[in-house]
TIKEMI-13315 format. One record per residue (C-alpha): residue in three letters; z, y, x. Coordinates in steps of 0.001 Angstrom, whole numbers, plus 500000, padded with zeros to 6 digits. Example, Ala and Ser with C-alpha at 12.3 -4.5 7.8 and 13.67 -1.06 7.14 Angstrom:
// TIKEMI-13315
REC seza     up  north   east
REC  ALA 507800 495500 512300
REC  SER 507140 498940 513670
//
This chain:
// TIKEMI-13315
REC seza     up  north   east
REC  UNK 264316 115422 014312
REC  UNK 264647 119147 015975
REC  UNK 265462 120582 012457
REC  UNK 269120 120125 012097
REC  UNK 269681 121778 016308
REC  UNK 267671 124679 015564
REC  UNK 270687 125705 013688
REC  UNK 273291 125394 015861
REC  UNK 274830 128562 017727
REC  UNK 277289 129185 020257
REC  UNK 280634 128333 018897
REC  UNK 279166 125244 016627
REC  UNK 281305 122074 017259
REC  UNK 279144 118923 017425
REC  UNK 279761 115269 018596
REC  UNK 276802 113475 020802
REC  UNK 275620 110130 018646
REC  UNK 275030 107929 021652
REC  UNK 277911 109077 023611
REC  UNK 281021 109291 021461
REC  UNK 283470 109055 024921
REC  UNK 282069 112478 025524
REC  UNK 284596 113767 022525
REC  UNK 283726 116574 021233
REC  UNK 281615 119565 022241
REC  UNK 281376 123723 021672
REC  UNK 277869 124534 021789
REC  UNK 277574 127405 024308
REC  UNK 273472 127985 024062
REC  UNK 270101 126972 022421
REC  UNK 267465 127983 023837
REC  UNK 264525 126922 022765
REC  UNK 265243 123231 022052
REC  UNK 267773 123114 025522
REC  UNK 271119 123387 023797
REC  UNK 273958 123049 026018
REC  UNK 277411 121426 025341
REC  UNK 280596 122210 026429
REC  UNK 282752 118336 025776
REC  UNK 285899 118180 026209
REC  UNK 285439 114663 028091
REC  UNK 282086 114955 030167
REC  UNK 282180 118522 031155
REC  UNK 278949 120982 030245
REC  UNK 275632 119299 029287
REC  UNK 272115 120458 028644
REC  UNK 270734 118393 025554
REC  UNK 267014 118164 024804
REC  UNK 267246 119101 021190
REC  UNK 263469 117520 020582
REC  UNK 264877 114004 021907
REC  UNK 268557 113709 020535
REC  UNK 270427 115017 016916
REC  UNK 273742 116076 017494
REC  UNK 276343 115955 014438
REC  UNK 277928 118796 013413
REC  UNK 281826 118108 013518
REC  UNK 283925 119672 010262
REC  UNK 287789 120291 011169
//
């Protein structure tokens, strides 16, 4: 599930599957498997990468 996060870098916009009223989010970190989220609704959150995808956003 992991494979898809290990990608993402700072700057990477992504949406949160099970949370869409968080908006979306600027990726700020990943550190090994903690990536944390900058959304524009819910403020900065660290994400277990191993536990939940997050979805790239295109704009």
């Amino acid at each position: 599930m992991s494979d898809i996060n290990a990608i993402l870098g700072p700057g990477v916009l992504v949406e949160h599957p099970n949370q869409p009223d968080w908006g979306i989010g600027q990726v700020q970190s990943n550190i090994g498997g903690k990536i944390t989220v900058n959304f524009r609704e819910a403020g900065k959150v660290v994400i277990d990468g191993k536990t939940v995808l997050l979805r790239i956003v295109n704009v």
